[in-house]
N, C-alpha and C positions, 0 to 999 in steps of 0.2 A: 188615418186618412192618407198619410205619404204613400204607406206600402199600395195602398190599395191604387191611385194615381198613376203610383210608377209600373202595377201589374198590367195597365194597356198597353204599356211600351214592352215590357219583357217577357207576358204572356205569351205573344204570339212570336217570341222570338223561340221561347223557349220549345215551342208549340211543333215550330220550323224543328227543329234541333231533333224532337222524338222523332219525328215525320222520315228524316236522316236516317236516323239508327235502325227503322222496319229492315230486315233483311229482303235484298231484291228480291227474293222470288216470290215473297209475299205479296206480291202486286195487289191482290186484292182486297187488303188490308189501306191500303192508303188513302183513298178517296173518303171510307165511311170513319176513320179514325179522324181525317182532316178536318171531317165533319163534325166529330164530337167535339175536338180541341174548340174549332172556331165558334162553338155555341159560349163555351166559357168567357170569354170581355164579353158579348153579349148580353149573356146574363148579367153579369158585373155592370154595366151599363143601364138595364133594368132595374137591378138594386137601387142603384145611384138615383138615377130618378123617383124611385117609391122613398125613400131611405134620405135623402138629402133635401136641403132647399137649393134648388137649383135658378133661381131668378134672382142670381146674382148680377154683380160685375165682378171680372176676372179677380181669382184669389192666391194668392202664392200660396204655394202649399211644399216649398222645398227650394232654397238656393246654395249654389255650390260655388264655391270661389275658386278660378280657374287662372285668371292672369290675373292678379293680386296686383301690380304695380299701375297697373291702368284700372283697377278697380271694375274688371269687368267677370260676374258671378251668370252661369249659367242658371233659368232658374224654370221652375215646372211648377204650372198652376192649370187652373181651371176657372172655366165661366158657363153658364147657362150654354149660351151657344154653341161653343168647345165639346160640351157633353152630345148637345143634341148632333153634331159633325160626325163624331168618333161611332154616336149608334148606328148612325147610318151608313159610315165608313165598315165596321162591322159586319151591318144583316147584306150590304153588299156584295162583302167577302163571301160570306156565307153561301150569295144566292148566286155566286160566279163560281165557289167551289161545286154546289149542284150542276151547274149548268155546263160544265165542260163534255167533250167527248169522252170517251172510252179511253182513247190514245191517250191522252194529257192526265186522265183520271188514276193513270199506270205508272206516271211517271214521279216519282217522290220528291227531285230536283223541280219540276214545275210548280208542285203544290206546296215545298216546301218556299220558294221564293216569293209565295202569293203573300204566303203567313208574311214574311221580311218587309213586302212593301206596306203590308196593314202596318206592325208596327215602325215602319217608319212615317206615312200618315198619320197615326194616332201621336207622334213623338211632333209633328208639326201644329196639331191642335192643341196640345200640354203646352207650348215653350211660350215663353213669359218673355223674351226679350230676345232683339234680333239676328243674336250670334247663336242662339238655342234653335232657331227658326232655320237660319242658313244651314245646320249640320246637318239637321233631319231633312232639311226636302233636297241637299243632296245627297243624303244618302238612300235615296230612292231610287237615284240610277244605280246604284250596284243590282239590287234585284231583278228591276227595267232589263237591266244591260245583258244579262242572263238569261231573262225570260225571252228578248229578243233576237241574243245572237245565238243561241241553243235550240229554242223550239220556233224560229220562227220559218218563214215560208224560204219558195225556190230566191227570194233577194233579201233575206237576213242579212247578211254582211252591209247590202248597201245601206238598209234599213238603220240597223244598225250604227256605220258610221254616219248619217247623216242625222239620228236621234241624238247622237254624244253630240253634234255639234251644235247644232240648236240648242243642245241644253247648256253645256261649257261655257257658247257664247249669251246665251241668257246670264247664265251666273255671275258673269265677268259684272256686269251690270249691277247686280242684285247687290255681291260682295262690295262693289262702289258706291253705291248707296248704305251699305250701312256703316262704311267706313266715315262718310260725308255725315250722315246722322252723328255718328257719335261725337264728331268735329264741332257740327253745330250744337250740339250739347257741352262739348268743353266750354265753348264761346260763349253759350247762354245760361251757364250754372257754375260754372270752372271744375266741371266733374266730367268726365269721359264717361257716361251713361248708355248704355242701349237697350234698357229694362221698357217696357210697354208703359209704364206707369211714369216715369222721369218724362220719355218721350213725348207724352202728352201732354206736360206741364211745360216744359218748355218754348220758348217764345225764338219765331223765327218768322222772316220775310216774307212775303208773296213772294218774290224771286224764289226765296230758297226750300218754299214748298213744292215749285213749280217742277224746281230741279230735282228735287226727291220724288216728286213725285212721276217725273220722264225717266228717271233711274230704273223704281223696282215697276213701272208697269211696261217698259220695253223688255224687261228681263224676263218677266213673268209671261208674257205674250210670246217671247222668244222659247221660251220653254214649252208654252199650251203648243206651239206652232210644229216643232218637235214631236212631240206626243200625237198631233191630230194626223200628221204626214207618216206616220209609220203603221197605221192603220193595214192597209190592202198587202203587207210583206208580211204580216205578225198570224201565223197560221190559229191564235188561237186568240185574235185579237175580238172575234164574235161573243165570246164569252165574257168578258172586263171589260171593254170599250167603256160603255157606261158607267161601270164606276171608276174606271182611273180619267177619265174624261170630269165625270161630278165631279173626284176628289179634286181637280184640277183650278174646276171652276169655283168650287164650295173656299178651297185655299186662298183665292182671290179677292172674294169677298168678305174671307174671313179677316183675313190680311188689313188689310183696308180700313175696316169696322175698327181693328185694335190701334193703328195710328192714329186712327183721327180725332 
């Protein structure tokens, strides 16, 4: 069950990586290869749901001890919901790798960054606890950042830097809350926790939900705000709009469900 878990994160990394290696002049090779690759978590994801009970609540399925002195373990699991995000997040990918032009469909750095940002979505539905959360959704802007200031329109640049900053200063936010979380968790357990499951046993204020709660939704808003403003510069932003916009929106509520 771990391997299989951690193959939505590293498939489509791995998936980028062959995508790489096609020799350029093989142009015509990348689009229908990209195609095959992305059918693979697909599938895996159709297993999962023939093949598992999936009407859970969230399940750890793998924790990794990271800063050991503050007792804080990254950790990777799953839940019903998480599964049905990531299929989706998936036949997405899929139906945006179809839908590109010719131009984008040639180019292996475009289609290889798409694979980058699936798993980095699919690593923000697995993560189990807030500090596993923060790495993957950002490390969405590296691919973003790429796909922006590389193939995007005649004002990529500015597109560009005004996408890093909305999203920076989202983070700013996001990072302060979870640092505030894990505070209010030493305070109400004498454990430095920020696992999803501690989180929600924990006993805290109406002030100080209030405050967590203006933390990660100004950050998150700051981010969507970001992504929906670079739209008209991103030449090939006709193609994904819809799902890095879902995935956006789907992170939010997913988000949310798992604190509360």
């Amino acid at each position: 069950m771990t391997s299989l878990i951690y193959s939505f994160i590293l498939l489509p990394v791995i998936n980028s990586i062959l995508v790489f290696l096609i020799p350029d002049r093989r142009k015509e090779l990348f689009r229908p290869l990209t195609v095959y690759l992305s059918l693979i978590p697909l599938g895996l994801c159709l297993y999962m749901f023939v093949n598992q009970n999936l009407k859970t609540s969230f399940l750890e399925v793998d924790s990794i001890p990271w800063i050991t002195a503050y007792g804080i373990d990254l950790i990777i699991g799953f839940s019903g919901m998480s599964f049905l995000l990531i299929t989706l997040n998936c036949l997405l990918v899929l139906l945006s790798i179809l839908s590109v032009n010719q131009e984008y469909a040639e180019s292996k750095g475009f289609l290889g960054s798409i694979m980058l940002l699936q798993a980095a979505v699919n690593g923000v539905f697995l993560a189990g606890d807030l500090v596993s959360l923060f790495i993957f959704f950002e490390a969405l802007l590296i691919p973003m950042y790429f796909l922006m200031g590389i193939w995007g329109g005649s004002n990529k640049r500015y597109a560009t830097i005004k996408f890093i900053l909305y999203t920076v200063f989202g983070s700013i936010f996001i990072l302060a809350g979870t640092i505030y979380t894990g505070v209010l968790s030493y305070i109400s357990s004498g454990k430095f926790a920020l696992d999803f499951e501690s989180i929600a046993s924990m006993s805290i204020t109406t002030r100080q939900s209030e405050i967590l709660f203006l933390l990660f939704t100004f950050g998150f808003l700051r981010c969507s705000r970001g992504s929906t403003n670079r739209g008209k510069y991103f030449v090939g932003w006709n193609s994904f709009k819809s799902w890095s916009l879902w995935n956006i929106k789907s992170f939010n509520s997913f988000f949310y469900r798992r604190i509360s």
